[in-house]
C-alpha positions in Angstrom: -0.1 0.3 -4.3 0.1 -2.9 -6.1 -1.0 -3.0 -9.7 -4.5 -4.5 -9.2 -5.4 -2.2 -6.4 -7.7 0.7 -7.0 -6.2 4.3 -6.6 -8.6 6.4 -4.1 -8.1 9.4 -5.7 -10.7 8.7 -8.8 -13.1 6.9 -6.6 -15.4 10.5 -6.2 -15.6 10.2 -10.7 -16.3 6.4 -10.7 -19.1 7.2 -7.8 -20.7 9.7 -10.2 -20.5 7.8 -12.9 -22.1 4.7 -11.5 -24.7 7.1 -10.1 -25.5 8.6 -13.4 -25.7 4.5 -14.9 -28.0 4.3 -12.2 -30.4 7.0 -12.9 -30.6 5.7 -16.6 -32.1 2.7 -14.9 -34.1 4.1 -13.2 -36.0 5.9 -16.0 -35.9 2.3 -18.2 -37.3 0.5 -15.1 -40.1 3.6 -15.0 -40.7 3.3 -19.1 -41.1 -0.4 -18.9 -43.6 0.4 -16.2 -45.6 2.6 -17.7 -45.5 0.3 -21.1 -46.8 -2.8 -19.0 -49.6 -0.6 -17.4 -50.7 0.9 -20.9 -51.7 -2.9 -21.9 -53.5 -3.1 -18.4 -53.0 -3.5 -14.7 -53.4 -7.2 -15.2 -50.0 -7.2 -16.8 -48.2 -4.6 -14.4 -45.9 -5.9 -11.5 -47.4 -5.2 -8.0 -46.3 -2.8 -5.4 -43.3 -4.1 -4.3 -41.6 -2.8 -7.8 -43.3 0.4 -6.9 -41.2 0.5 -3.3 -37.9 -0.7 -4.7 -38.1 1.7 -7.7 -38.8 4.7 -5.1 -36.3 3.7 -2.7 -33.4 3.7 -5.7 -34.4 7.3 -6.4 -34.3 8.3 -3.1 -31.1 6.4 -2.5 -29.6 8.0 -5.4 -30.5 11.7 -4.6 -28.8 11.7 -1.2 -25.7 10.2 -3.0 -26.0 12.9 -5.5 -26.1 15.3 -2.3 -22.8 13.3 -0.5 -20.8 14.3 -3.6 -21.5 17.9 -3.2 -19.9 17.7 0.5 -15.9 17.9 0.3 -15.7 14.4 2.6 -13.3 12.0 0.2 -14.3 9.1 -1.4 -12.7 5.8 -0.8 -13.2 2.6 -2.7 -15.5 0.8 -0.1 -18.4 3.5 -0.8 -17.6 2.7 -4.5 -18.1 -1.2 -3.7 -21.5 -0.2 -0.9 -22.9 1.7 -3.8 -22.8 -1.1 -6.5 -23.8 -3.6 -3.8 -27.0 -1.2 -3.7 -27.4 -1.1 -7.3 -27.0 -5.5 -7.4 -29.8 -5.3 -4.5 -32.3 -3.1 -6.5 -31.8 -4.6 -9.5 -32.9 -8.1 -8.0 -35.4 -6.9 -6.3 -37.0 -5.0 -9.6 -36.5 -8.4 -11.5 -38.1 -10.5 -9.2 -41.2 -8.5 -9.2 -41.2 -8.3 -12.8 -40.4 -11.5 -14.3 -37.4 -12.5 -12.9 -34.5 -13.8 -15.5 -37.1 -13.6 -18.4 -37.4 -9.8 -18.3 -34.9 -8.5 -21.3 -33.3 -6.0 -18.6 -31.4 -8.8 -16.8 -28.9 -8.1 -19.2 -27.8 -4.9 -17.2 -26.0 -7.8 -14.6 -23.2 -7.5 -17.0 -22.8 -3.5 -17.0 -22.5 -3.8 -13.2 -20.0 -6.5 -13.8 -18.1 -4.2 -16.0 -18.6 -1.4 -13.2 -17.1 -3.8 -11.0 -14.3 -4.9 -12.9 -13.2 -1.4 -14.6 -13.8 0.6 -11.3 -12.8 -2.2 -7.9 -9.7 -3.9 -6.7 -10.0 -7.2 -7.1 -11.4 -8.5 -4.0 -14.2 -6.5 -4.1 -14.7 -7.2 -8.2 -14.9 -10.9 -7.6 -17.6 -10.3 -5.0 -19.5 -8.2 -7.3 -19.6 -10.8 -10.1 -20.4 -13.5 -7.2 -23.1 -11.3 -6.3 -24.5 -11.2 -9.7 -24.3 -14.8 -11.1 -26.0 -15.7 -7.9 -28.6 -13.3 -8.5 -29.0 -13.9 -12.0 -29.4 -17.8 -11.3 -32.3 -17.2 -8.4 -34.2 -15.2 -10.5 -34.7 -18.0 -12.9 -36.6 -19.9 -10.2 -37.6 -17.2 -8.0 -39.8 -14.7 -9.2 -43.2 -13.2 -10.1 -44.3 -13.8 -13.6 -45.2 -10.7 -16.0 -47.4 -12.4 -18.9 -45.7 -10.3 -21.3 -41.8 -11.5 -20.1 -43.3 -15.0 -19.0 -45.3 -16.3 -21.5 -43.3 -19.6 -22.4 -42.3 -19.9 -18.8 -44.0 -23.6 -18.7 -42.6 -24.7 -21.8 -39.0 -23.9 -21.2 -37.0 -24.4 -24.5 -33.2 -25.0 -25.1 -33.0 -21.4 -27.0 -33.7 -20.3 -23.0 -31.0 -22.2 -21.5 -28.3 -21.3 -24.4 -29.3 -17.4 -23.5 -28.8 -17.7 -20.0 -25.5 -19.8 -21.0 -24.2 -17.3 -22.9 -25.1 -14.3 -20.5 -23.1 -16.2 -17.7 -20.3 -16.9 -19.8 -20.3 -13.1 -20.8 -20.6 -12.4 -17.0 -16.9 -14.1 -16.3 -15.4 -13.3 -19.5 -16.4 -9.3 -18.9 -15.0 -9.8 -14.9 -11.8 -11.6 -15.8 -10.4 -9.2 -19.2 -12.7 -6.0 -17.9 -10.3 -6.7 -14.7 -6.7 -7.2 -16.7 -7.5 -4.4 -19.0 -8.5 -1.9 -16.0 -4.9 -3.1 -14.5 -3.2 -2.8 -17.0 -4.4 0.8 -18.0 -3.9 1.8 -14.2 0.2 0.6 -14.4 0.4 2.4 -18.1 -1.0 5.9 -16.3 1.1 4.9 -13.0 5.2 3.9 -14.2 5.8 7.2 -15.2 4.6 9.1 -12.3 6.9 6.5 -10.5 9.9 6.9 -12.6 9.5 10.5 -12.1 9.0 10.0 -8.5 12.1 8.0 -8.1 14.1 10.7 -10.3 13.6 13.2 -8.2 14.5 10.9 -4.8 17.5 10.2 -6.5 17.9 14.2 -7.3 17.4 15.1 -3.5 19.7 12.0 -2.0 22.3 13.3 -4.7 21.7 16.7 -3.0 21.6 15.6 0.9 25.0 13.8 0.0 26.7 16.6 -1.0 25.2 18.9 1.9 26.4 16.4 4.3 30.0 16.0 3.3 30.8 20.0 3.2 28.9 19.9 6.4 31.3 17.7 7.7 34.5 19.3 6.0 33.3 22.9 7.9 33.1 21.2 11.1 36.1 19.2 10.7 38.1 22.4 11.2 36.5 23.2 14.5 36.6 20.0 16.2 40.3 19.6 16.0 40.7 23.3 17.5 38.5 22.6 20.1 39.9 18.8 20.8 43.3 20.4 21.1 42.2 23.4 23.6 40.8 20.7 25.7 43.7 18.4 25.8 46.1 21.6 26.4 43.1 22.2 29.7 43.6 19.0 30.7 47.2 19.1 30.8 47.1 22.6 33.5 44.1 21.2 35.6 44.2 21.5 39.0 43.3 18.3 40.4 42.7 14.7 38.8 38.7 14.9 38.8 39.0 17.8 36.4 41.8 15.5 34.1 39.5 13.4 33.8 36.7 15.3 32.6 38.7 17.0 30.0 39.6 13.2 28.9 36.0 12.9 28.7 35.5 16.1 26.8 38.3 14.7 24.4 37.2 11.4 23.7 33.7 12.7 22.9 35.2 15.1 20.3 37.3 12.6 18.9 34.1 10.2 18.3 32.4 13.4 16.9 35.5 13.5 14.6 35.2 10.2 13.8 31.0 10.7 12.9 31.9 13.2 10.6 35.2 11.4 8.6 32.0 8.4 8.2 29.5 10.4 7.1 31.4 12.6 4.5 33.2 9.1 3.3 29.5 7.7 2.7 28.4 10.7 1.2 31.0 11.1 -1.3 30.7 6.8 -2.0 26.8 7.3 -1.9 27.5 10.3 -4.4 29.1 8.8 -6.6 27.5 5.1 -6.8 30.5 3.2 -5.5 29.3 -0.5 -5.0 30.9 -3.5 -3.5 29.8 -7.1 -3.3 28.7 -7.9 0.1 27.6 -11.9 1.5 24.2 -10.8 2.9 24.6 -13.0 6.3 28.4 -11.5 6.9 27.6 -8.1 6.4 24.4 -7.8 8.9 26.5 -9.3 11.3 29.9 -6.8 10.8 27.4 -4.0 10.8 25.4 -4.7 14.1 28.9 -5.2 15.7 30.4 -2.1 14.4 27.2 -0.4 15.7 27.4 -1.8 19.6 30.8 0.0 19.5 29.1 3.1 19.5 25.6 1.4 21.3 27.2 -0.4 24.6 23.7 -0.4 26.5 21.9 -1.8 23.6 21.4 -5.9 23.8 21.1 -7.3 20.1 20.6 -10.8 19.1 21.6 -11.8 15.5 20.1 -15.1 13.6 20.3 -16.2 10.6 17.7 -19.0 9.0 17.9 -19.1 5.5 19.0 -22.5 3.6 22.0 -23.4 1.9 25.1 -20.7 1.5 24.4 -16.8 1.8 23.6 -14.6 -0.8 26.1 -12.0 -2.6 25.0 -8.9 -3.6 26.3 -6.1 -5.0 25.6 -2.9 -2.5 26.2 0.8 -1.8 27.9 2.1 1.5 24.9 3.2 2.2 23.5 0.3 2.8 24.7 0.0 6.5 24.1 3.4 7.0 20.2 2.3 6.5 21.0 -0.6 8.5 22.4 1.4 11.4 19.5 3.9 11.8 16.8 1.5 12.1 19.0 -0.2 14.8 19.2 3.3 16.1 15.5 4.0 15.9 15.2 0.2 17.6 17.3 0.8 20.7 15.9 4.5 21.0 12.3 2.7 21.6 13.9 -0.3 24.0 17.3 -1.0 24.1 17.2 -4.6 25.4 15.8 -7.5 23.8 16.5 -6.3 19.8 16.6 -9.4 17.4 17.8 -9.7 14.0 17.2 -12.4 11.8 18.6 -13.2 8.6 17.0 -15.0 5.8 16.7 -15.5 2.1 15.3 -17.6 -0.4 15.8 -17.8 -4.0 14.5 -15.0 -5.1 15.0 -12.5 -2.2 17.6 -11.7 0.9 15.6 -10.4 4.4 16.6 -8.7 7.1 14.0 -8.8 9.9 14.5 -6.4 13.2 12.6 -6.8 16.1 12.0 -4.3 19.2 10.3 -4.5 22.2 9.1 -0.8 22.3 5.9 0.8 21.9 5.7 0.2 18.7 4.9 2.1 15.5 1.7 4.7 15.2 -0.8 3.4 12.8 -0.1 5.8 10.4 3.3 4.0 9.3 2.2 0.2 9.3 2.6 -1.3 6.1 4.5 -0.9 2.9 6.7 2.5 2.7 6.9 2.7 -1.1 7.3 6.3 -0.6 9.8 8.0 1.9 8.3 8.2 5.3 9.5 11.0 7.8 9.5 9.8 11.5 8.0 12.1 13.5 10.9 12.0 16.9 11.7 14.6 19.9 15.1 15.1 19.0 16.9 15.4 15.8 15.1 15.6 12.2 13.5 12.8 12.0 14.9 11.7 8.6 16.1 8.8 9.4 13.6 6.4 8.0 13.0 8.3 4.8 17.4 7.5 4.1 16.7 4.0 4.4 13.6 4.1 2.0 15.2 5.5 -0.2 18.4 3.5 -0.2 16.2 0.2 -0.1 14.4 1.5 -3.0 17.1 1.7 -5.1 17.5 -1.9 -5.1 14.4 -2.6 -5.7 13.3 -3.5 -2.7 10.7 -2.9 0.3 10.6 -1.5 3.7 7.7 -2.9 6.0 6.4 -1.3 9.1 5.0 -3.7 11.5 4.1 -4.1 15.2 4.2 -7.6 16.6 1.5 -9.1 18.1 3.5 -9.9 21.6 4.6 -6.3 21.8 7.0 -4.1 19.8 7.8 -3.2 16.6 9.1 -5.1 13.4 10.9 -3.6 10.4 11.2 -6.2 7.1 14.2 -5.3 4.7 13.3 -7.5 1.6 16.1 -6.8 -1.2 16.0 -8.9 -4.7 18.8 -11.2 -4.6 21.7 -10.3 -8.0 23.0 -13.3 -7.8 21.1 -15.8 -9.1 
């Protein structure tokens, strides 16, 4: 979630809130009506402030009842709601004297709802929303004597007011906004940083698994690769030799699987870095993965400007590299594309499928480690490569192209510049 985005999770408190602001409206709007008709009917707005005033209340019961149901509450309710309460409070003003009546000032409180409460693209249309209301009602409305009375002789003291209610409009959207951001990132960095700790706890954990995992099957392997080689020695007939050569080979490359991983899991274990040229090492990695991938067709690019980018990375880094290729050729092994770019900030690594594509679920951002859901294996494959990207501060995006297939965005801050 970026910083000036609105977390979900409080949206069901902010709704109550801007419900209960709305009741106290309501019964001002009521006491100002029943003030105007105690100095006569003659000075009361007409029905239609009657209708609007009834419709609020009802409007606000039912939302009173929504919040009693255990359905969740997203921002865009939040943003339908104070679009309600921007409707109804035009429509009151312009049946009771417009941008004269002292209880324009509430515009700003919705403002501040907006700011305080929204992401930014719905805050900005909130503020639009009001200014543009606010201004209308100076020359669209129906007089009160009692709000109206210098309405024909219109005096600077009127324009100054309305001046400095619109420049307290902005100036309440713009810090209200920065201020709400900024408590939002103070609450969120250290539930991140104790996020991240504990990713880096259960990578430090998975690495150690994996390398006495592959130290216990070392053992096993090499008794069984010799038993088969001794087979294929005594068999009867060359067919049979040559599936025990099979048999060997394919114990041998299991061998070799195993030497990798507990190699990367002792280097990943212990932080060992190495500076790689960006460019170079995408295209030693997707060649040292078609060894092991012979049916999969892979194009490499590379686009960016100028020399390639060094940067100082883990082992692990290819190991990321290598599963999404994986996950890639598992969906469509023809057609895969890899491009290479940077610019002066950033080094990407763009690959391209022609498979079904990702479920909705996964599109976007994976800030967080994301388990793929597959058929075989454990389906951790995308959650490694999170996490490794992560630690460089970078971002894995989850994509499907428009002409077909998925699209997986490695974006990794460039070290050095």
């Amino acid at each position: 979630m970026n910083h000036g985005e609105y977390h979900p999770g409080i949206a069901g408190s902010c709704l109550r809130n801007l419900l209960y602001a709305r009741c106290a409206v309501i019964l001002v709007h009521a006491g100002a009506l029943f003030f105007l008709l105690s100095r006569g009917t003659e000075q009361a707005p007409g029905d239609g402030y009657l209708i609007v005033l009834g419709a609020l209340t009802l409007i606000t019961l039912f939302s009173f009842l929504r919040l009693t149901k255990p359905w969740p509450v997203h921002d865009a309710e939040c943003f339908i709601q104070l679009l309600l309460d921007i409707l109804g409070l035009t429509a009151l003003l312009y049946f009771a004297g417009g941008a004269y009546n002292p209880l324009v000032a509430y515009y700003l409180v919705l403002i501040g709802f907006g700011a305080i409460m929204m992401p930014r693209r719905y805050s900005r249309v909130v503020t639009s929303l009001c200014i543009v209301g606010f201004l209308g009602l100076i020359f669209m409305h129906q007089p009160i004597p009692v709000y109206n009375a210098a309405v024909e002789s219109l005096t600077i003291a009127d324009i100054a007011g309305w001046a400095a209610l619109l420049l307290a409009a902005l100036v309440l959207a713009w810090f209200g906004g920065e201020m709400a951001v900024s408590v939002r990132k103070f609450l969120r960095d250290p539930i991140e940083a104790e996020q991240s700790a504990n990713e880096e706890q259960h990578l430090a954990a998975l690495a150690s698994l994996a390398a006495g995992t592959a130290a216990e099957l070392g053992a096993p392997l090499a008794t069984m690769t010799s038993v088969v080689e001794e087979l294929g020695e005594f068999a009867a007939d060359q067919k049979h030799r040559e599936d025990f050569l099979l048999l060997a080979d394919q114990l041998e490359h299991c061998r070799g699987v195993l030497d990798k991983l507990s190699r990367t899991a002792r280097l990943t274990e212990g932080g060992e870095k190495r500076w790689i040229e960006v460019a170079g090492f995408v295209e030693a990695t997707v060649n040292q993965w078609l060894r092991g991938r012979p049916d999969a067709d892979v194009e490499v690019s590379v686009s960016g400007g100028g020399e390639s980018p060094r940067m100082e990375a883990e082992y692990g880094l290819s190991q990321a590299l290598e599963h999404i290729l994986n996950n890639a050729a598992d969906a469509e092994p023809r057609g895969i594309r890899v491009d290479v770019r940077w610019d002066d900030s950033s080094s990407q690594i763009r690959i391209d499928d022609r498979g079904p594509g990702f479920p909705e679920s996964m599109i976007g951002v994976r800030r967080k480690p994301a388990v793929v859901e597959k058929t075989e294996g454990m389906g951790i494959g995308l959650l490694l490569c999170n996490a490794t990207v992560n630690r460089y501060g970078g971002t894995l995006e989850l994509s499907n192209r428009k002409d077909g297939g998925a699209r997986v965005l490695l974006t990794l801050p460039r070290s050095d510049t």
